[in-house]
C-alpha positions in Angstrom: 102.6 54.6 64.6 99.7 53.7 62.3 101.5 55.2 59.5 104.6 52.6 60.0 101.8 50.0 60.2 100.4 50.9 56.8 103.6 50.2 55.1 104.0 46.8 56.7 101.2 45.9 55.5 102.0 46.9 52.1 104.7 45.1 52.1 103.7 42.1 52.9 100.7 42.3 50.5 103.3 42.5 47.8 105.2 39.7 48.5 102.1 37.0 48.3 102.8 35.6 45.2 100.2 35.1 42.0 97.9 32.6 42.7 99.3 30.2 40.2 102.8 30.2 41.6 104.4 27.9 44.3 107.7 28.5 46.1 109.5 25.0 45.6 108.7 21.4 45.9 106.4 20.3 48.5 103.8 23.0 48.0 100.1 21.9 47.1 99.5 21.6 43.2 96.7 22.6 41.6 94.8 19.9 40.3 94.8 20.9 36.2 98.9 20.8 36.8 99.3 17.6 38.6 99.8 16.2 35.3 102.5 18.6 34.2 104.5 18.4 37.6 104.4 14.8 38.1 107.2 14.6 34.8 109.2 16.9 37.2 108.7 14.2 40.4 109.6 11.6 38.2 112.9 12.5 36.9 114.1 14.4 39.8 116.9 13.0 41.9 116.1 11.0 45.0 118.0 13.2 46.7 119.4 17.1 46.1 122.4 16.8 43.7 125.6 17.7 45.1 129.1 19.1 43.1 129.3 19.7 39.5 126.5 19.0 36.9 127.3 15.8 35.2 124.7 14.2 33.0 125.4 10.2 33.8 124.7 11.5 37.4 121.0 11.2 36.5 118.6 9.0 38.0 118.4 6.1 36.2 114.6 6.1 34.7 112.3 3.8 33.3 112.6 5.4 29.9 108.7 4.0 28.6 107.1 5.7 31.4 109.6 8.9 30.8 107.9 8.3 27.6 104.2 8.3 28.7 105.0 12.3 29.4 106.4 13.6 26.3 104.5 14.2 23.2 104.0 11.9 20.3 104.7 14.7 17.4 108.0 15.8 18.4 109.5 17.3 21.5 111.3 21.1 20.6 114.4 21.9 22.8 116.3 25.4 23.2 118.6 27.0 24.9 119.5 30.9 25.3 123.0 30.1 25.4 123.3 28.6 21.8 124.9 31.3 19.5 122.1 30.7 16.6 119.3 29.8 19.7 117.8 27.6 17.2 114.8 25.2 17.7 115.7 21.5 17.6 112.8 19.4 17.1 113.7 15.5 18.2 110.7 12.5 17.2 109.4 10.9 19.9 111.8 7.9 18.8 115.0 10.1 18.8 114.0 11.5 22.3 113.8 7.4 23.7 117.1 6.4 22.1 118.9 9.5 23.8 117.7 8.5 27.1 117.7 4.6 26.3 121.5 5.4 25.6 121.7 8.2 27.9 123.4 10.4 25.8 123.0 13.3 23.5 120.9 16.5 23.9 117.2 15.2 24.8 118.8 13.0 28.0 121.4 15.7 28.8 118.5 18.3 28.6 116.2 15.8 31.0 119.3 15.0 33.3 120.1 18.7 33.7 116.5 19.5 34.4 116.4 16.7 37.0 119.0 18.3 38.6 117.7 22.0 38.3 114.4 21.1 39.9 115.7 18.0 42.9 117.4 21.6 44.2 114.9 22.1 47.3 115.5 25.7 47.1 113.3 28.2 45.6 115.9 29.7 43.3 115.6 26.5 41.5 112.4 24.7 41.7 110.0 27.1 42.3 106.4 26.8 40.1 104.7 28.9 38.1 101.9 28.1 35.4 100.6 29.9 32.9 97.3 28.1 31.0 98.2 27.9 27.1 94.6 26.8 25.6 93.9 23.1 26.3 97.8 22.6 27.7 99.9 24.9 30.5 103.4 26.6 30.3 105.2 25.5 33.7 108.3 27.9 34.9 110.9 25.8 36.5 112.3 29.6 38.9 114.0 31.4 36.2 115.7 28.1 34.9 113.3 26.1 32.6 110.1 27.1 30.9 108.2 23.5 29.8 105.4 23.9 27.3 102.6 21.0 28.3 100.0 20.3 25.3 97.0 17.9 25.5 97.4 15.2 23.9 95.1 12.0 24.0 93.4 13.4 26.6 96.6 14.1 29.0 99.6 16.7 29.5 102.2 16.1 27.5 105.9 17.8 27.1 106.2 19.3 23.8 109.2 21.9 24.5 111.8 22.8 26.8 113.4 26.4 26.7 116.1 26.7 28.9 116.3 30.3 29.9 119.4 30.6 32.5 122.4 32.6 30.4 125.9 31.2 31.3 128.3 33.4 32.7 131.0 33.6 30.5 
């Protein structure tokens, strides 16, 4: 019997996850990321999406205080499933008129990440941060990786990688 009760408990000290890693929304967030993940509770629906992914779909936001998170120099967006995955770089003024207008790649980039994290399941909003010098590296599950850097003294968005490979 004690051997069986070794491997339980090897078991279950495996599955505890790092300490900088939270299972979904709701969990407690440590205070130096509070900054990063209050972009996330912001744009995120006010309810989990249903049906297809369609960008208009997206909450409606108040685009300067969208603003307030992203960084002044330029925001970079990727995506594994471009054939070239090349960077695009957007100024901070393209990145308002795309969601002013709510079109093109910076809004369909935030409206797809909206939807990816109001999913209350872990498979899609679960946390994890990695420090990166004065700014943190936030993993949206295996969807999203969001590169924070300080910025006038506060967290701002600098680059979206989205990870997940379509099926073709």
């Amino acid at each position: 019997m004690r051997p069986l009760a070794l491997v339980a408990c090897a078991v279950t000290i495996a599955a505890v996850p790092s300490p900088h890693a939270l299972p979904a929304q709701g969990s407690e967030v440590p205070v130096p990321y509070r900054e990063a993940v209050a972009l996330l509770e912001f744009i995120k629906h006010p309810s989990p999406p249903k049906g297809a992914f369609k960008p208009l779909e997206a909450p409606r936001w108040d685009v300067a205080r969208l603003m307030s998170f992203i960084a002044e120099i330029r925001l970079i967006l990727t995506d594994v499933n471009e054939p070239d995955r090349k960077e695009r770089a957007f100024s901070h003024r393209d990145v308002q008129v795309s969601l002013t207008r709510r079109s093109g790649t910076p809004f369909k980039t935030f409206a797809h990440l909206a939807r990816i994290y109001s999913n209350p399941y872990p498979q899609y909003s679960a946390l994890s941060f990695t420090p990166a010098g004065e700014g943190v590296i936030v993993n949206v599950a295996d969807w999203y990786r969001l590169t924070f850097v300080r910025e006038k003294g506060a967290l701002r968005l600098s680059r979206v990688d989205y990870l997940n490979e379509d099926a073709d």
